[in-house]
DRENBAKE-478848 format. One record per atom (N, C-alpha, C, O, CB): residue number from 1; residue in one letter; atom name; y, x, z. Coordinates in steps of 0.02 Angstrom, whole numbers. Atoms other than C-alpha are relative to their C-alpha. Glycine has a CB too. Layout:
BEGIN
seq=NUM; type=A; atom=CA; c2=Y; c1=X; c3=Z
...
REM end
This chain:
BEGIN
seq=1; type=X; atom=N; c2=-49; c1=49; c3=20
seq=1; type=X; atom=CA; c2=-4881; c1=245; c3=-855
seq=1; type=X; atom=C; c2=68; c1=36; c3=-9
seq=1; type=X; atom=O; c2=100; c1=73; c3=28
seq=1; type=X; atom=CB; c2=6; c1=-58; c3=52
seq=2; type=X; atom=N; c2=-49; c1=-65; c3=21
seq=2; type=X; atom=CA; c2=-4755; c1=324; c3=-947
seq=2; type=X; atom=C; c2=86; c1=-63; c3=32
seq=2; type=X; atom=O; c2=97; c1=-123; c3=28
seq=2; type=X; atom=CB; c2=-10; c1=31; c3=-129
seq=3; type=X; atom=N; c2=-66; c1=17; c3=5
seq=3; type=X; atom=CA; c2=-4564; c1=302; c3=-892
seq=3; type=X; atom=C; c2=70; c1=11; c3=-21
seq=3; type=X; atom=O; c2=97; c1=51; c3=18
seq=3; type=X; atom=CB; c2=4; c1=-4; c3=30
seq=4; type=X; atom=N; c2=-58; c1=-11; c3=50
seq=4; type=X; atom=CA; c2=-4404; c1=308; c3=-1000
seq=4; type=X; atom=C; c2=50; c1=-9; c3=18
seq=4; type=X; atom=O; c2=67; c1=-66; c3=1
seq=4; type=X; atom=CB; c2=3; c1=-30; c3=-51
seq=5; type=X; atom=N; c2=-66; c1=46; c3=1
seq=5; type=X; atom=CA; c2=-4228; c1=290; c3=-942
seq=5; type=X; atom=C; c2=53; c1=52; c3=-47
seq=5; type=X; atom=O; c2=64; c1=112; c3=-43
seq=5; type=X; atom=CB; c2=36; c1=-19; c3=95
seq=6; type=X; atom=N; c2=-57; c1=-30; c3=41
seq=6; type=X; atom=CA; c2=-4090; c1=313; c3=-1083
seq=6; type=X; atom=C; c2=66; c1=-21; c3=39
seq=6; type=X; atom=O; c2=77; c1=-77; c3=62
seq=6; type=X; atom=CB; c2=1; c1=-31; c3=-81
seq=7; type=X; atom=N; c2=-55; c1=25; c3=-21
seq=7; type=X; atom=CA; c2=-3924; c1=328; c3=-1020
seq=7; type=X; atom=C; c2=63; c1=14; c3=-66
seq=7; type=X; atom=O; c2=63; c1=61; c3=-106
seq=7; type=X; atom=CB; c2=13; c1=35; c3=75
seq=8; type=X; atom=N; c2=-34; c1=-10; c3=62
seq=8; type=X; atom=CA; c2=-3777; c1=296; c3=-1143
seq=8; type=X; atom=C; c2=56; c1=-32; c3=36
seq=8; type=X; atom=O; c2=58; c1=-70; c3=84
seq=8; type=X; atom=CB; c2=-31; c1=-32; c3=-74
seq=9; type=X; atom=N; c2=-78; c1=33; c3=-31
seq=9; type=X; atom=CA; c2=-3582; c1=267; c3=-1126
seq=9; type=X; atom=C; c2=-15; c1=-82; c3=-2
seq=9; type=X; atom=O; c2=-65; c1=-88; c3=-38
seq=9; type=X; atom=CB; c2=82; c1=22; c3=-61
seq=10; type=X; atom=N; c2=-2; c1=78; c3=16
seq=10; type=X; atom=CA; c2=-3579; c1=59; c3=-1129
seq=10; type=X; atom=C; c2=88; c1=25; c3=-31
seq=10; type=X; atom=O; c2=134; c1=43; c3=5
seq=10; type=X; atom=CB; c2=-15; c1=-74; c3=87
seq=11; type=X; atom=N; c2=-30; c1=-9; c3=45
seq=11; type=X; atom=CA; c2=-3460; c1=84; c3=-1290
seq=11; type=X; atom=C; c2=-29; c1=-45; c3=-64
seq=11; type=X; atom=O; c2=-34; c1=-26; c3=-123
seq=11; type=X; atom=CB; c2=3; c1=68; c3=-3
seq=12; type=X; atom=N; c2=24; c1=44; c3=50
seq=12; type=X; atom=CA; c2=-3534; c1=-78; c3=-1372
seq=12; type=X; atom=C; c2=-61; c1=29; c3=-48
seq=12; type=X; atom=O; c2=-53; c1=31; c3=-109
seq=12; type=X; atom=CB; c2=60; c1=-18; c3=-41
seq=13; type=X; atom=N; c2=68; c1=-10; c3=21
seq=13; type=X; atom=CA; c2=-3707; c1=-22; c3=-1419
seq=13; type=X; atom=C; c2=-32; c1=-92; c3=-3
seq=13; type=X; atom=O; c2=-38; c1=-133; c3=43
seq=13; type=X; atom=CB; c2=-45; c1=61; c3=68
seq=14; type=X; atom=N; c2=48; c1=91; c3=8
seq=14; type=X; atom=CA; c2=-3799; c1=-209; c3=-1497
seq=14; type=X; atom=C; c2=-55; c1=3; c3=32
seq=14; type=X; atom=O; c2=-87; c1=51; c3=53
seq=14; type=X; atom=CB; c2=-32; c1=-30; c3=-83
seq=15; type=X; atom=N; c2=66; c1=18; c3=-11
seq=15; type=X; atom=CA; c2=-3930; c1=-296; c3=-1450
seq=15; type=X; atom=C; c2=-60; c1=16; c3=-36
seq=15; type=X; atom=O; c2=-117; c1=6; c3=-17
seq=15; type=X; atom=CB; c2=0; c1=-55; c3=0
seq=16; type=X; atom=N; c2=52; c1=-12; c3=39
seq=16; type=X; atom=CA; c2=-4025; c1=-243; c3=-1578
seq=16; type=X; atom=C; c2=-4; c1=86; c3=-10
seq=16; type=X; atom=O; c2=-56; c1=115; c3=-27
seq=16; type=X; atom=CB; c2=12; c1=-44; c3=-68
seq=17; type=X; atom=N; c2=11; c1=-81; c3=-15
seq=17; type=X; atom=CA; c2=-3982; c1=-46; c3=-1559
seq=17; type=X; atom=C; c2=-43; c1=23; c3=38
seq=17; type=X; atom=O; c2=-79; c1=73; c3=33
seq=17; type=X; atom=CB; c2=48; c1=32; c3=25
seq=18; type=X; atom=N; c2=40; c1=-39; c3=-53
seq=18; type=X; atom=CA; c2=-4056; c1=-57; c3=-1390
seq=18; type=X; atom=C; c2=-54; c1=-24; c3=-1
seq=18; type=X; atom=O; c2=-90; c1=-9; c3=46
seq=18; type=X; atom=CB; c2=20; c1=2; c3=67
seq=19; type=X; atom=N; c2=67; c1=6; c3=24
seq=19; type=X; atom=CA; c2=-4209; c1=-138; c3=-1471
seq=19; type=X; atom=C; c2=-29; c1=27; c3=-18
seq=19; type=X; atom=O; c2=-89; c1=30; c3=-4
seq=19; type=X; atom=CB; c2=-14; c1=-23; c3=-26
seq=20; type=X; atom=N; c2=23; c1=-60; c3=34
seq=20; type=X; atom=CA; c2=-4217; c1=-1; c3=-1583
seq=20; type=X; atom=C; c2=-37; c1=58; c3=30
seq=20; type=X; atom=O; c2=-86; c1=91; c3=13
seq=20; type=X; atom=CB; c2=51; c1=26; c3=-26
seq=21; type=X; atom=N; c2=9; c1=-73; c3=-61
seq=21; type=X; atom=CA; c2=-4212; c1=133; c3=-1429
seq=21; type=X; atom=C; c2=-63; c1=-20; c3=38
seq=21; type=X; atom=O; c2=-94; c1=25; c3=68
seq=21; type=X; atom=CB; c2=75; c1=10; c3=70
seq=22; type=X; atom=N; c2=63; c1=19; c3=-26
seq=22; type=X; atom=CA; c2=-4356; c1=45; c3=-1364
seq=22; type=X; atom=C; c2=-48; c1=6; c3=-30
seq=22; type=X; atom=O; c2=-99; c1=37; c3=-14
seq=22; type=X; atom=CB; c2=-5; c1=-52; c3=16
seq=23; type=X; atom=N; c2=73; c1=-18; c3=46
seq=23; type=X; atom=CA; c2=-4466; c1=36; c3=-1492
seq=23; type=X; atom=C; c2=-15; c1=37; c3=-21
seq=23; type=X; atom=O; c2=-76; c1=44; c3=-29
seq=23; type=X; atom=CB; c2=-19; c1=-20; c3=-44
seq=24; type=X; atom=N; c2=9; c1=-64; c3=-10
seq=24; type=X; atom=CA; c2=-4434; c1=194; c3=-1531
seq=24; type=X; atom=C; c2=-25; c1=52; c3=26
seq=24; type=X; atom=O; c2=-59; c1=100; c3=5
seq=24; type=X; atom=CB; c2=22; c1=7; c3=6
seq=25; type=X; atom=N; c2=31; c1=-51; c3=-61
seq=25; type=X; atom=CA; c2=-4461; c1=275; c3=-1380
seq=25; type=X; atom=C; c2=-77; c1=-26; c3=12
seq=25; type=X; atom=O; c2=-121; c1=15; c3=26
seq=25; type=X; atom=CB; c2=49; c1=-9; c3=83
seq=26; type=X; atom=N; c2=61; c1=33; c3=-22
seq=26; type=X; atom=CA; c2=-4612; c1=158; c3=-1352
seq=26; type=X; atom=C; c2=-49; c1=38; c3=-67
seq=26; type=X; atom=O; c2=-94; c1=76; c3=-50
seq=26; type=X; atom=CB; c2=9; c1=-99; c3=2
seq=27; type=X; atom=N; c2=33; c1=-14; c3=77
seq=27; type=X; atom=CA; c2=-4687; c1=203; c3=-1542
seq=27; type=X; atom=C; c2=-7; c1=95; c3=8
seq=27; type=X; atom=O; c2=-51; c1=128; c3=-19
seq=27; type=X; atom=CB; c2=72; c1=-34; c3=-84
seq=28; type=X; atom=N; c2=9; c1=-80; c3=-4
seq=28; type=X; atom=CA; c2=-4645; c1=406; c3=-1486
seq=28; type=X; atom=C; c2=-48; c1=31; c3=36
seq=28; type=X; atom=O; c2=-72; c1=86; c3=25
seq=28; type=X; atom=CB; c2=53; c1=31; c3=25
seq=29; type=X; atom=N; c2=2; c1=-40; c3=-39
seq=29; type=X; atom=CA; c2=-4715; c1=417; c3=-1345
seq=29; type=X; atom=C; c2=-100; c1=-36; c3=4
seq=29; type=X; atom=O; c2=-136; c1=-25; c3=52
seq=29; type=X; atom=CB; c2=71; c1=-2; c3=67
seq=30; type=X; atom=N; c2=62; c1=34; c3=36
seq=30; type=X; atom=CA; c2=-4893; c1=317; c3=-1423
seq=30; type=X; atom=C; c2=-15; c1=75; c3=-36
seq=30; type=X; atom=O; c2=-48; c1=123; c3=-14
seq=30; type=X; atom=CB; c2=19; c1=-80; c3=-62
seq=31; type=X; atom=N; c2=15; c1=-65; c3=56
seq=31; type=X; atom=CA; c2=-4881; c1=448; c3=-1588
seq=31; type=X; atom=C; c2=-21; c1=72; c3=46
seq=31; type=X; atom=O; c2=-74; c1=99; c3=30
seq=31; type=X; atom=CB; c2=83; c1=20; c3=-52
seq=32; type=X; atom=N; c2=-19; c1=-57; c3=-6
seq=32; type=X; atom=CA; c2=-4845; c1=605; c3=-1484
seq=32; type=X; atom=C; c2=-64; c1=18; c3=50
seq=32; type=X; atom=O; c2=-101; c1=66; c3=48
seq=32; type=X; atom=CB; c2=77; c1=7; c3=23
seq=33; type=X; atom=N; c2=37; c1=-28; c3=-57
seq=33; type=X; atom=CA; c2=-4945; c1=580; c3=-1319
seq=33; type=X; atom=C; c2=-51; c1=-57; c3=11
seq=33; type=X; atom=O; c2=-85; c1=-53; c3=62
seq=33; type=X; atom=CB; c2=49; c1=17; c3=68
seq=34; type=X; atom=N; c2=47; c1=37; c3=-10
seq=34; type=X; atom=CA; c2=-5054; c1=433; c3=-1340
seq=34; type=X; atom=C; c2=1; c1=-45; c3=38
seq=34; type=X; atom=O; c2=-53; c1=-71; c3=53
seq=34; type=X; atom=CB; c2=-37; c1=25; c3=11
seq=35; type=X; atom=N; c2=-41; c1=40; c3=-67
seq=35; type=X; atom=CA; c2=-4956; c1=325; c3=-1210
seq=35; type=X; atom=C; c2=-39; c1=-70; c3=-39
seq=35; type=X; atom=O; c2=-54; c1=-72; c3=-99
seq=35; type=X; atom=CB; c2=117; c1=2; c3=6
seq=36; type=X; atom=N; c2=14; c1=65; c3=40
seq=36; type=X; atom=CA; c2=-5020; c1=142; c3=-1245
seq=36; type=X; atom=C; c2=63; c1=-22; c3=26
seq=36; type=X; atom=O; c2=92; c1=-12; c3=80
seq=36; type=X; atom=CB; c2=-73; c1=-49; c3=15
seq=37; type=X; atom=N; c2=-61; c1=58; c3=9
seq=37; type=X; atom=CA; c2=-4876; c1=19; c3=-1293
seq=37; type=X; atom=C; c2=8; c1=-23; c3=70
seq=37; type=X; atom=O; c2=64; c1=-15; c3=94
seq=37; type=X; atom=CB; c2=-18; c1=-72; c3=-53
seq=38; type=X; atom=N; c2=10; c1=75; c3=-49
seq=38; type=X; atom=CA; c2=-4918; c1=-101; c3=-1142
seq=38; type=X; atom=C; c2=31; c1=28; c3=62
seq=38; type=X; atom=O; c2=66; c1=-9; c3=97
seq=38; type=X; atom=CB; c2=-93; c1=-34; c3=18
seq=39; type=X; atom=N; c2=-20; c1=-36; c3=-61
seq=39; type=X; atom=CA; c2=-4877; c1=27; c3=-1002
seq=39; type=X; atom=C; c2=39; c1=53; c3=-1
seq=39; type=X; atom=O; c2=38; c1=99; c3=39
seq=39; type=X; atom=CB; c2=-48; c1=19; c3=31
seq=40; type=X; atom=N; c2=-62; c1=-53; c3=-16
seq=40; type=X; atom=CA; c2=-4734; c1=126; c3=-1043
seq=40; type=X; atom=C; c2=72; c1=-46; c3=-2
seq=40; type=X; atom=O; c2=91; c1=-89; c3=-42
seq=40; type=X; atom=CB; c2=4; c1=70; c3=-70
seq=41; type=X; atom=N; c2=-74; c1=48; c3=2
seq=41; type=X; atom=CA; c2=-4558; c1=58; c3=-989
seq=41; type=X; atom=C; c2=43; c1=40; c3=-28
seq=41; type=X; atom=O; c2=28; c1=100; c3=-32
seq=41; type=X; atom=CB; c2=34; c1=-25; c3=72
seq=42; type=X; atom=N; c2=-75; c1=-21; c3=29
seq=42; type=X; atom=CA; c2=-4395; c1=102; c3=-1065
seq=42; type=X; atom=C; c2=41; c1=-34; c3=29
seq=42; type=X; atom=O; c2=38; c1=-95; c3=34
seq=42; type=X; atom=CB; c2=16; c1=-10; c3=-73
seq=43; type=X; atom=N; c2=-58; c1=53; c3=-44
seq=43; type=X; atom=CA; c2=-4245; c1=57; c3=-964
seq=43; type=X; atom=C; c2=78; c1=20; c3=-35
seq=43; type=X; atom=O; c2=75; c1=81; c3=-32
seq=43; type=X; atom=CB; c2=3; c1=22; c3=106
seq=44; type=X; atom=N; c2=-50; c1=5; c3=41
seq=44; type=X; atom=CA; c2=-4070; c1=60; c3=-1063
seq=44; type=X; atom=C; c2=63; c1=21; c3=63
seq=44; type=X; atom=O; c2=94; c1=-32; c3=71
seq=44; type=X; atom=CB; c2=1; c1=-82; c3=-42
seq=45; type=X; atom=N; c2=-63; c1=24; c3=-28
seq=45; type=X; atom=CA; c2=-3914; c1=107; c3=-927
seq=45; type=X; atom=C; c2=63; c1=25; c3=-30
seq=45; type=X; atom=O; c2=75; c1=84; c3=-46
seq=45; type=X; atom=CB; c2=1; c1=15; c3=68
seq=46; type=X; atom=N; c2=-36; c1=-11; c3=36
seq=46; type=X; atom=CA; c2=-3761; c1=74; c3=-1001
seq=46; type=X; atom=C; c2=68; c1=24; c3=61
seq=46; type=X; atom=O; c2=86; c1=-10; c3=109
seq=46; type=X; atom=CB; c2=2; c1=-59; c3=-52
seq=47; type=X; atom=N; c2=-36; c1=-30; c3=-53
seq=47; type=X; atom=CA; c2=-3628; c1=201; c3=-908
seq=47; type=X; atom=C; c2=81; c1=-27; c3=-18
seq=47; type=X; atom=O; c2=95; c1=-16; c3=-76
seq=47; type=X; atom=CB; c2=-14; c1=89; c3=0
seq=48; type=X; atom=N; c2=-60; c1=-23; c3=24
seq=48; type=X; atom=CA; c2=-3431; c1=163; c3=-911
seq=48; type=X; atom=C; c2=23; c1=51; c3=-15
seq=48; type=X; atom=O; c2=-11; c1=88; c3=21
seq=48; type=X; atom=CB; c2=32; c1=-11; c3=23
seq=49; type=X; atom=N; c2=-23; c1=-29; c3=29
seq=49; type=X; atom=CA; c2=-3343; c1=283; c3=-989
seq=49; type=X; atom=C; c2=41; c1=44; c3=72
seq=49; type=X; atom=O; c2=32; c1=104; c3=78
seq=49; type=X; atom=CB; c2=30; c1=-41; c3=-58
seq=50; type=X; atom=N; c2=-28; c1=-30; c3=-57
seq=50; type=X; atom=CA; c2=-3239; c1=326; c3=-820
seq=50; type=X; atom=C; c2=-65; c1=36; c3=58
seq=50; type=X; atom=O; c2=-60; c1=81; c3=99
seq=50; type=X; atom=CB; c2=48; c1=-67; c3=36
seq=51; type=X; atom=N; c2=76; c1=-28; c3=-36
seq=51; type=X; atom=CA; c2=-3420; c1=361; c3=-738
seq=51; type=X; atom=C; c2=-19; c1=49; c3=-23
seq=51; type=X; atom=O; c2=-55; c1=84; c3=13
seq=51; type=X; atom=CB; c2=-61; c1=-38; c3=-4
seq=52; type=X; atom=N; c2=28; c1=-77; c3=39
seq=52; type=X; atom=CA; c2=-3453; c1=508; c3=-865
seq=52; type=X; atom=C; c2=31; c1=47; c3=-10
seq=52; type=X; atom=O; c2=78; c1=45; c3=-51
seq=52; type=X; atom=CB; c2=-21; c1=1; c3=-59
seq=53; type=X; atom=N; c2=-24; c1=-60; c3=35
seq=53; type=X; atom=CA; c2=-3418; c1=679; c3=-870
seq=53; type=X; atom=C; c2=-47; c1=63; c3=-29
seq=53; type=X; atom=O; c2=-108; c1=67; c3=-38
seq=53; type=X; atom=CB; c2=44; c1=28; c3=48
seq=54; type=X; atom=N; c2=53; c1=-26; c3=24
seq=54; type=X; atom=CA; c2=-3462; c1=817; c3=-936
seq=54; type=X; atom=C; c2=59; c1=63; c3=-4
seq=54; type=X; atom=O; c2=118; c1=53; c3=-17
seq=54; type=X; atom=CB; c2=-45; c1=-37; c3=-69
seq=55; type=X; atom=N; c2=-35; c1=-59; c3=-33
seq=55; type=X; atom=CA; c2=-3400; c1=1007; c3=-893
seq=55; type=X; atom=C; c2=60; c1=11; c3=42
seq=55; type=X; atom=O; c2=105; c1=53; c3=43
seq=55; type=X; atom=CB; c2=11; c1=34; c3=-40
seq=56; type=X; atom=N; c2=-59; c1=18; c3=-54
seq=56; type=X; atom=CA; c2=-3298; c1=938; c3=-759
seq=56; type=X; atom=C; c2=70; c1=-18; c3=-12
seq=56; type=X; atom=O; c2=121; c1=0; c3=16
seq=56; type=X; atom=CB; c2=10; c1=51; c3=39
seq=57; type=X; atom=N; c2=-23; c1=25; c3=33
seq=57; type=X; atom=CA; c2=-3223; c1=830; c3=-882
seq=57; type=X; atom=C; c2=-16; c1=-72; c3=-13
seq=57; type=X; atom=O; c2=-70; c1=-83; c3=-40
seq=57; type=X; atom=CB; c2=0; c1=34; c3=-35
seq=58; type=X; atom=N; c2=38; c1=45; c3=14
seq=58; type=X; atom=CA; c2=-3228; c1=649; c3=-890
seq=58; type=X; atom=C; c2=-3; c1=5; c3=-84
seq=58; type=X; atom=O; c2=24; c1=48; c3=-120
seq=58; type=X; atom=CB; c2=24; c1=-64; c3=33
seq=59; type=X; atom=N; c2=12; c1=-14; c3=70
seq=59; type=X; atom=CA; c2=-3286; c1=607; c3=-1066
seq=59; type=X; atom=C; c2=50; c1=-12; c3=-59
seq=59; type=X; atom=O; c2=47; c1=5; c3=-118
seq=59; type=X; atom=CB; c2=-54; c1=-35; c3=-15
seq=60; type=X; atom=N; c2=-30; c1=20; c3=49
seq=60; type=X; atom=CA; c2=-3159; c1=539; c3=-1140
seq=60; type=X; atom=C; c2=60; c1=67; c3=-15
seq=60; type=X; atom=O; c2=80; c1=71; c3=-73
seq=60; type=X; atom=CB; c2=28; c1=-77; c3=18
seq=61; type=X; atom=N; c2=-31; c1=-28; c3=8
seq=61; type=X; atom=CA; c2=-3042; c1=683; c3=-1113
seq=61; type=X; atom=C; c2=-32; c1=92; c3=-49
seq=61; type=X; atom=O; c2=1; c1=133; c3=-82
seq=61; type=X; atom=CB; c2=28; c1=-14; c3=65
seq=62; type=X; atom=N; c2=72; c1=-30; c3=42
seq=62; type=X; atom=CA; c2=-3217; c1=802; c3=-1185
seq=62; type=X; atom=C; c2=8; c1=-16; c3=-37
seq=62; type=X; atom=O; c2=-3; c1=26; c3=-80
seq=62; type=X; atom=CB; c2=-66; c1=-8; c3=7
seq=63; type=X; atom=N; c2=20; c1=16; c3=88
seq=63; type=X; atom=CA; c2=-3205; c1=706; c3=-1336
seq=63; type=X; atom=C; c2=76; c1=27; c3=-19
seq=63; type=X; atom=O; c2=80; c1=60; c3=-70
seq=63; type=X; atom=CB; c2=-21; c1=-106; c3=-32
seq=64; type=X; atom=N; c2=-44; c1=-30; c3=53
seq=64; type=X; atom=CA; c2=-3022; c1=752; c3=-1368
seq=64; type=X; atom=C; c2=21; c1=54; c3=-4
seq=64; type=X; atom=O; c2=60; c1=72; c3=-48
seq=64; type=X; atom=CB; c2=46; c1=-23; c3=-8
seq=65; type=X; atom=N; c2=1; c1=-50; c3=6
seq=65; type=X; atom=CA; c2=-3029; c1=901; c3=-1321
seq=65; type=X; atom=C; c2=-55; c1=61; c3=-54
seq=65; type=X; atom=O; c2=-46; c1=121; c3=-67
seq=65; type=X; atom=CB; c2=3; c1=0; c3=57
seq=66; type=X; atom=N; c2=64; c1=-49; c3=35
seq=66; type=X; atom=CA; c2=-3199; c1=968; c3=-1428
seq=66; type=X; atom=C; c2=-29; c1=-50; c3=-35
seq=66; type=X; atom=O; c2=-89; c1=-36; c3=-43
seq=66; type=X; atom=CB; c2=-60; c1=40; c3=53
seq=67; type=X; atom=N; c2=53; c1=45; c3=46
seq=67; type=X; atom=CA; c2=-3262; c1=811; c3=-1537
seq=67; type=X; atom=C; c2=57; c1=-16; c3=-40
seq=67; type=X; atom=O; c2=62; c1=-76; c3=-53
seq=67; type=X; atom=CB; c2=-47; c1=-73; c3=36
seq=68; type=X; atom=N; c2=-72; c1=43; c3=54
seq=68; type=X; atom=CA; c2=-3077; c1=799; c3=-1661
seq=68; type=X; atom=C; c2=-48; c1=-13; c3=-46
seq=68; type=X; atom=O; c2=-101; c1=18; c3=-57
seq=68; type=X; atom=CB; c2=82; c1=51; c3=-40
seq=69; type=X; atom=N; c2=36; c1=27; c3=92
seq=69; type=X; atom=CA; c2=-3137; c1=711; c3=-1826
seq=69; type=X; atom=C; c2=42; c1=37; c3=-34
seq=69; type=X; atom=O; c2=40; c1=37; c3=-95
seq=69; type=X; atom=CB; c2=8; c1=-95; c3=-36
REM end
């Protein structure tokens, strides 16, 4: 029984994105490894933005330091 957790900033991701990420993952992990639909979970947690860092950086100060448009 396969298990999935995506974690993503909660930065307004729809209802229907994290439908997508499901069926997705559910449809990948069928194609790739033969998982049946019925018994693989996908769990969605959506992180604040003050909860994430990333090289001992929260993220938001990561993005303006190394993600400029």
């Amino acid at each position: 029984m396969p298990y999935v957790n995506i974690r993503i900033t909660r930065e307004g991701a729809t209802k229907e994105q994290k439908e997508q990420l499901i069926k997705g993952t559910t449809q990948l992990l069928q194609d790739v490894l033969g998982k049946h639909p019925m018994t693989t979970v996908v769990v969605i947690d959506e992180v604040d933005v003050d909860n994430w860092g990333i090289g001992g950086e929260s993220i938001m100060l990561f993005r303006q330091k190394y993600l400029k448009d």
